[in-house]
N, C-alpha and C positions, 0 to 999 in steps of 0.2 A: 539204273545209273546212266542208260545212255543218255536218256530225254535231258538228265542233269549235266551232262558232259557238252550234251549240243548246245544249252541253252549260252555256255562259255562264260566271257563277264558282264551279261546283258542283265545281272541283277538277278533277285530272287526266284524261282521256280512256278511256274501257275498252280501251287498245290490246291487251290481251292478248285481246283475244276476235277481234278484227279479224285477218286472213289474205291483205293485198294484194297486188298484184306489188312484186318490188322493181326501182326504176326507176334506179338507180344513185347516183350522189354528185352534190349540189351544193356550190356553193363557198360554204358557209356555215361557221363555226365559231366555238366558244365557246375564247376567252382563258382564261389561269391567275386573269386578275383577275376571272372572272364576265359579261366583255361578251359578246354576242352581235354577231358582225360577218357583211354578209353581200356576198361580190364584194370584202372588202377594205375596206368601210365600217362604222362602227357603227350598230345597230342603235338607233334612239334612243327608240321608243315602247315604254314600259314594258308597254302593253297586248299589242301584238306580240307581243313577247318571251314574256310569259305566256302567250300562245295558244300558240306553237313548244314553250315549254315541257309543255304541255299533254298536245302528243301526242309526247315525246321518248320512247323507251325503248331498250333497250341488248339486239342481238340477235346471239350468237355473239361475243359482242366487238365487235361497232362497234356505234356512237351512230345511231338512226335516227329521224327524222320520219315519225308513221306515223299512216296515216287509213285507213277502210275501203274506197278507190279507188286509195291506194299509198303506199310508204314511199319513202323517200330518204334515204342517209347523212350525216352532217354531221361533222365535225373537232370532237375535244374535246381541249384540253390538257390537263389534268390532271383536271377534276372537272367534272361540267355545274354543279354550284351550289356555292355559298358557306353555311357557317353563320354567322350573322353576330352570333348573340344564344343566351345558355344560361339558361333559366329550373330552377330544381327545382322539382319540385310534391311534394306527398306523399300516398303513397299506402298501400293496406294492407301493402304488401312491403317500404315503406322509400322514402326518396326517388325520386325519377324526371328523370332528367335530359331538358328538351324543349330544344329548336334548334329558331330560326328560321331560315332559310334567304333568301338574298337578294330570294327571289319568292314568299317569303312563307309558304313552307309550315310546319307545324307536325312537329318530327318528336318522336315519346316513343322514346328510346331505349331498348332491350330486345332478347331474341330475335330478334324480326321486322324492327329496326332499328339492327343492331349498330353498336358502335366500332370502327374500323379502327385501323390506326397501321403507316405504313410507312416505311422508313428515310431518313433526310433526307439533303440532300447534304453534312452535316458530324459527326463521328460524335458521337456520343450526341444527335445530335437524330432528330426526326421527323413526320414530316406527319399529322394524325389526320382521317379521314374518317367519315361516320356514314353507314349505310343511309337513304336515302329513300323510294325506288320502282324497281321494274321495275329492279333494277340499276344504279341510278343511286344514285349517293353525292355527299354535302358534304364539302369540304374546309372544316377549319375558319379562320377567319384569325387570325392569331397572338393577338390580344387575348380572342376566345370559349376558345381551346387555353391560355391561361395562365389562365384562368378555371377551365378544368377541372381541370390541375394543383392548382391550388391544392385542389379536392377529394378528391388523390389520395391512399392510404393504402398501407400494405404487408398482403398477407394471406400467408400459407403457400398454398403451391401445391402440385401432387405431386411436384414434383422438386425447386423449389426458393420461396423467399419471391419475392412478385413486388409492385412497386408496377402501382398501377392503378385504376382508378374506378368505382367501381359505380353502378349503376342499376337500382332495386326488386332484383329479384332476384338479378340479370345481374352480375357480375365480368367490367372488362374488361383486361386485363392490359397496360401499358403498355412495361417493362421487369422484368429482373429486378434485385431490390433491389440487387444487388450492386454493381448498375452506376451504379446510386441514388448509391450511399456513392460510388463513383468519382469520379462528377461534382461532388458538395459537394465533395468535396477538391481539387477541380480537374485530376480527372483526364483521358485519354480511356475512354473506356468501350468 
């Protein structure tokens, strides 16, 4: 906890360098809505939070709290953060889509920090996530995802026209148009 306390608010922790034991699971876990709870209680200090946050990274598939003395698992519903805010900036490649995330981080969407979009539980919808870190992704909350919507276009794809949203360079493919036209009509997709 010290290396986490020194590092202050210069951002995430170098977990990928660190190599501790791992000491198994606590009962901690992060909600669909972004709380951190831990034994069943919410977690109320935002400062807290941002430290855990700190050192969270995602190893084999589970969620891990990890410092250079030892990791421990923790329970994530569906995303450890929230996007909560969609800025565009512009840049030499064309617009740039940035997300805030509930604790604060900045993410430039591209390459290193894709859109995701996975199937919702109704059909033609869907949950869209963005790269953060270390395998950790935001879920968007529905008002930043009709935000981006509404910057969506259709481009030709190799197979077939796909609506979707770019960023600088990056095309990220939401559906295919077809299913576009479905839905205006009221269809299922």
């Amino acid at each position: 906890m010290a290396a986490v306390q020194a590092a202050g608010g210069r951002g995430p922790a170098p977990v990928h360098l660190w190599n501790p034991p791992d000491c198994g699971d606590i009962d901690m876990r992060i909600t669909a809505d972004g709380s951190w709870h831990y034994m069943g209680t919410p977690v109320g200090r935002p400062a807290l939070v941002r430290l855990f946050a700190s050192v969270l990274t995602r190893e084999d598939g589970r969620y891990v709290l990890k410092t250079p003395a030892e990791k421990i698992g923790i329970k994530v519903d569906d995303a450890p953060f929230l996007a909560v805010e969609m800025a565009v900036e512009e840049s030499a490649e064309g617009p740039v889509l940035v997300f805030r995330t509930n604790l604060d981080d900045l993410v430039r969407c591209g390459p290193d920090h894709p859109l995701r979009f996975a199937a919702g539980d109704e059909p033609g919808s869907f949950r869209p996530y963005v790269m953060v870190r270390n395998g950790l992704e935001a879920r968007l909350t529905r008002a930043t995802y009709l935000e981006l919507v509404a910057l969506g276009e259709v481009r030709e794809g190799p197979e077939e026209a796909m609506f979707g949203v770019a960023s600088g360079a990056s095309f990220f493919p939401i559906m295919p148009a077809s299913a576009l036209d479905g839905l205006a009509a009221g269809e299922d997709a």
